[in-house]
N, C-alpha and C positions, 0 to 999 in steps of 0.2 A: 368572496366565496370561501375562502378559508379560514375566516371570520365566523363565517355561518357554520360550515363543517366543523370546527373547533367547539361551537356549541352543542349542535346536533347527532356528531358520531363518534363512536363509539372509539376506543384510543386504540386496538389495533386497526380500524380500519383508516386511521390517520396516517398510524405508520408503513402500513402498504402502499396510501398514493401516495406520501414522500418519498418512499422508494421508486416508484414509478416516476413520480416528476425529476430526482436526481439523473435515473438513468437517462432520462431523454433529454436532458440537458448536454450529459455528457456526447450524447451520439449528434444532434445537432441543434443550436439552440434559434435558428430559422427555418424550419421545416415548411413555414407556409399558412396560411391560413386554417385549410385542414385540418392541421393535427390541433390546432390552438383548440379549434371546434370541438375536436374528439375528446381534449383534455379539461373542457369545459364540460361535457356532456358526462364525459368520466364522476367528476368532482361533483356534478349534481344528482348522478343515481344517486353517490355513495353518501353524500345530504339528504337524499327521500329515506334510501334506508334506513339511516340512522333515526331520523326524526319517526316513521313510522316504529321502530324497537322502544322511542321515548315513548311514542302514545298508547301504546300497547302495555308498558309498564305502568305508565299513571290509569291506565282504563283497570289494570287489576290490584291495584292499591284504592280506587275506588270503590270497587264491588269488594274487595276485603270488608273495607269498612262498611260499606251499608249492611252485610251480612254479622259485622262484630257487633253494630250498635243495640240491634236487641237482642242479640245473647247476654252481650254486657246487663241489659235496661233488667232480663230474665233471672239472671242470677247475680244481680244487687239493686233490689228494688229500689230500696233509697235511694239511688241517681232518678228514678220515675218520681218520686216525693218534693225534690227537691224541685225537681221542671214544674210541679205542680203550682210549689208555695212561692219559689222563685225569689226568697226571703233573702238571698244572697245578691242580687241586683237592685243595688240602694242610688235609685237616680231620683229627682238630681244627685249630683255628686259634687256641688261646690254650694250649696244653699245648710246655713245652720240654720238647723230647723227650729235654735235656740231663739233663735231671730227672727223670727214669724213677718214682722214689719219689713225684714228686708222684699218682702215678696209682694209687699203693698197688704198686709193684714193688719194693720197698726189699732187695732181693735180686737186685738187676741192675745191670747196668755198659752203659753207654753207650759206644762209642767208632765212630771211623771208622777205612777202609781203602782204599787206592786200585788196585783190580782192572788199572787200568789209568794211563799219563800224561791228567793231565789231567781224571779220571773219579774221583772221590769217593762212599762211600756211605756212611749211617748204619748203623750196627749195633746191636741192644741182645743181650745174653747173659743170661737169665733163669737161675741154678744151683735145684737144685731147692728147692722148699722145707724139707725138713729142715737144709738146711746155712743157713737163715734168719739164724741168730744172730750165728753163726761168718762170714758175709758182709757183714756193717755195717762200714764204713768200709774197706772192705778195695779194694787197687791192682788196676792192671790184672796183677800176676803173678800176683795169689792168686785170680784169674779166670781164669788161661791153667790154672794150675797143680790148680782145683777139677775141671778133665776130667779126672784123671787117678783121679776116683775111679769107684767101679762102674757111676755111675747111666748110665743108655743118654742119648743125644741127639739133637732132634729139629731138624733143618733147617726154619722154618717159611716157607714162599714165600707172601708173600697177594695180594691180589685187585687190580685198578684205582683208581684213586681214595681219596685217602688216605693217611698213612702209615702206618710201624708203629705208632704209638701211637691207631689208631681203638681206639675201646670195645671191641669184640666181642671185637678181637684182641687187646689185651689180658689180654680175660677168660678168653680160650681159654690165653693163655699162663700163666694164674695157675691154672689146672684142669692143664692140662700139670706146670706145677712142683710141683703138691701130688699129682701121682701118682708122683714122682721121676723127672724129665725133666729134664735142658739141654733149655733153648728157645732157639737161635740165630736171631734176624730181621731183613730189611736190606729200607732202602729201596730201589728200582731204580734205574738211573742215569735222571738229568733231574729230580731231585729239587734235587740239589748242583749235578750238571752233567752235561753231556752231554745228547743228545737220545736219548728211549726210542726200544728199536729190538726184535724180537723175538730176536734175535741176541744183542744186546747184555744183554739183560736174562737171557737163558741165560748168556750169557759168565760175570757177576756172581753167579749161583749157583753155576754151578759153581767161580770162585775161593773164594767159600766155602764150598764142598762141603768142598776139598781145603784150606782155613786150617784147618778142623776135623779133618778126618783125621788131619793133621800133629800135633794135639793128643790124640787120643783111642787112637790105635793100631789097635788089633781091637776095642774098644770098639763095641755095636751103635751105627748111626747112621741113625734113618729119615727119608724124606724126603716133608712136608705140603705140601700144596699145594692153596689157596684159590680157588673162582673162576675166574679169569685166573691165577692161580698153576698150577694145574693144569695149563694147558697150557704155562707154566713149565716143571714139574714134570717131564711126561713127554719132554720136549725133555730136560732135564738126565737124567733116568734112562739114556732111549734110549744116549747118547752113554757114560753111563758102562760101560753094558752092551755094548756095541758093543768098548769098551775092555777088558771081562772083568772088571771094578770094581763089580760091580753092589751100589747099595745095597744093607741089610738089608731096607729093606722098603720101598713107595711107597703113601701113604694120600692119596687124591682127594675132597676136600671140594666137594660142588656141583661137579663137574665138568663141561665139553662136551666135543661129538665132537670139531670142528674150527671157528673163526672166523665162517668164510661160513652156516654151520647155527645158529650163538649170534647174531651179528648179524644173521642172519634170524628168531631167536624173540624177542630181545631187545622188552621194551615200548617202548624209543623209537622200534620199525621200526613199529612198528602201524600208524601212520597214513599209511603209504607200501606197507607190504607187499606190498599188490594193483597198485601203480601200475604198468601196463606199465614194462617196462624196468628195475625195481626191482633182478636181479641187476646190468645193467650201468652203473647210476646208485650204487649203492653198495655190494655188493657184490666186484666188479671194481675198486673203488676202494682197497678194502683190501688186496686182492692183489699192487697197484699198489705198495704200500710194503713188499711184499714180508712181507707179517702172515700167519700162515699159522695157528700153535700147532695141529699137526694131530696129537690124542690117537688120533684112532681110527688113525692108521697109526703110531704112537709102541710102541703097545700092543705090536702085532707084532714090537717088536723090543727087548721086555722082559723078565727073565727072572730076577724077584724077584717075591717077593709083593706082591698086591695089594688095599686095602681102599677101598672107594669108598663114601662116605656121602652123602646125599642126601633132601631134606625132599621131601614131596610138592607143599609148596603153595609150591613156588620160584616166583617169578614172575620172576628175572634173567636165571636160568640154566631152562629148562625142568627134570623128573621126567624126561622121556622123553630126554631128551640122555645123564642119567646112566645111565639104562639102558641105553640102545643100545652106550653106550661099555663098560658092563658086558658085554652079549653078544657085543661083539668081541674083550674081554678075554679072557673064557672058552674063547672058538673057536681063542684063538692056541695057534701048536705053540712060540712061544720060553719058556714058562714053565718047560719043564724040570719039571713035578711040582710047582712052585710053584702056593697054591693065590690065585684071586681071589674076594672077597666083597663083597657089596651087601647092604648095610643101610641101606632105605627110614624114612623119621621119617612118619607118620602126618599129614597135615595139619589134624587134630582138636588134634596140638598148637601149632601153631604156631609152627612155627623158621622156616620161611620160606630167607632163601637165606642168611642169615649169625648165626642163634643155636642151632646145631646144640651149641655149646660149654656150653646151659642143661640137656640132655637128663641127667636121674640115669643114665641107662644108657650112656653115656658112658666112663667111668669104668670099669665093668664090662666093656664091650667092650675098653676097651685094655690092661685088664689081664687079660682071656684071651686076647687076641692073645698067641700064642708065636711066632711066626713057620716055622713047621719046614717042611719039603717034606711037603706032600700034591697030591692031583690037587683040579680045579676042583670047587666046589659049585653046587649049585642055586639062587639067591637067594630071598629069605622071600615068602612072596606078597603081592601089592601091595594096599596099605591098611591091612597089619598089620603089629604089630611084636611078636614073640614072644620074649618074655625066657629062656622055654628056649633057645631055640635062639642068642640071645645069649650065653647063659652058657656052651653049649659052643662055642665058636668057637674051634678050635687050627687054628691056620696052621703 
């Protein structure tokens, strides 16, 4: 008990029942079982007390902080910026990424580029897997030089936080290369250097949009895009379409509509959601750095096919984001007779917002992708996933 008390109260009221228990020492130190009782009873108010004046302290050092955190987020948006690009959380955290093989890519070349003075990015080039053998120990020309064979190539943009070498993506890239794919993937700037920017992070896909073009020719070239890639993605499409260069094709992995609607579903906003002011405490924060990644108005102005996949049981990115951005895809008049498709994952299985790359159907889907001019379809009904209607899927 005095143990506990020594923790939970307060140092005079230590020094009061030491007082207490001296004197009754002094006056008799057999009084009986009684007073034992009374001075047991003593000793554990004076532990409730205490323990209730700790929790009452930590209860108002918590509402401090949830009340500091967006003043703070208000008046320095950059901390809003940063939670955005998350360019500062480099996991893994023990994998060089100089080392591609270490992760089992031993069919990839590592190198960098610099899109801009001053602005450094990492690149890796996965060749597909049948040219596995033929790619061991081989230079950076016999890496320029392996685009020049038939296989199509896939631009991969991925998500926040993280490099290219996270697991998932990885593993997507090693499902990609064993259906004969180039898988091109770069970290964004602010990894090397530079500070992320929505802009910038476009700028940097689209310099390697067009490093790979220059190597591929008329060669198909689609372009994926993860997450926050996504809205990468349709920022880079828009622009090339706008130019009359429109990809071959644009595939939306977990996608959103736009920013302000992701950062409103997002599970870090939970605990703030409801708080009066919520859009203009952070929300308006993000705007502020000029973050916009706005898919649902990108759509409008795309005019390549389009395939958007999507787990049900996303908890990052909401179901209902992908969808939405799906029925604006649909409604657009820029497709030209290109067709867009949505294909929900079942939340029975559990991909969740980044193991969409475990799905056996997968595989089947990208390889009935043809890409060809048709009008939009209807997407599958929601909670199922129907392998007929996977397996006829001609774009």
């Amino acid at each position: 008990l005095i143990f506990i008390m020594t923790l939970y109260t307060p140092r005079h009221n230590l020094e009061v029942t030491a007082g207490r228990k001296d004197a009754h020492c002094l006056t008799s130190e057999c009084e009986g079982d009684q007073e034992k009782t009374s001075h047991v009873m003593i000793l554990l108010s004076v532990c409730r007390g205490g323990l209730i004046w700790r929790l009452r302290r930590i209860l108002i050092w918590v509402l401090g902080i949830y009340i500091a955190i967006p003043v703070i987020i208000k008046v320095c948006p950059s901390i809003q910026a940063k939670l955005v690009f998350l360019n500062f959380v480099r996991v893994p955290y023990f994998i060089d990424l100089k080392r591609p093989e270490d992760q089992g890519l031993n069919h990839t070349r590592n190198f960098y580029l610099q899109p801009e003075e001053g602005i450094n990015i990492g690149v890796c080039h996965t060749v597909p897997s049948v040219m596995w053998r033929e790619a061991q120990a081989k230079d950076a020309e016999w890496y320029d030089k392996s685009f020049q064979s038939s296989h199509p190539v896939i631009l991969y943009l991925h998500g926040n936080a993280g490099t290219r070498g996270g697991d998932h993506r990885v593993q997507l890239y090693k499902v990609l290369s064993s259906l004969g794919y180039h898988v091109v993937t770069f970290d964004y700037r602010g990894m090397l250097g530079g500070s992320p920017s929505e802009k910038g992070m476009t700028s940097d896909a689209l310099f390697l949009y067009q490093w790979i073009k220059q190597r591929i020719g008329q060669k198909p070239l689609y372009i994926w895009g993860h997450s926050l890639g996504t809205g990468v993605a349709t920022n880079l499409v828009r622009r090339l379409c706008d130019r009359g260069t429109p990809p071959d094709a644009l595939i939306l992995e977990s996608p959103f509509t736009n920013i302000r609607e992701e950062a409103k579903s997002h599970p870090f906003s939970m605990v703030y959601r409801y708080l009066p002011g919520f859009d203009w405490f952070f929300l308006d924060s993000i705007t502020a750095n000029d973050i916009r990644f706005a898919s649902d108005e990108n759509v409008n102005h795309i005019s390549c096919p389009v395939l958007i996949l999507h787990a049900e049981d996303d908890t990052v990115v909401p179901f209902q984001l992908g969808k939405k951005l799906y029925d604006l895809a649909a409604q657009s008049k820029s497709l030209n007779g290109h067709k867009v498709q949505f294909i929900p994952f079942p939340s029975s299985l559990g991909y969740r917002h980044k193991f969409i790359y475990k799905s056996p159907q997968l595989p089947n889907i990208l390889r009935c992708v043809r890409f060809t001019n048709c009008c939009c379809s209807t997407p599958p009904k929601f909670g199922t996933f129907y392998n007929k209607l996977v397996y006829s899927i001609h774009f």
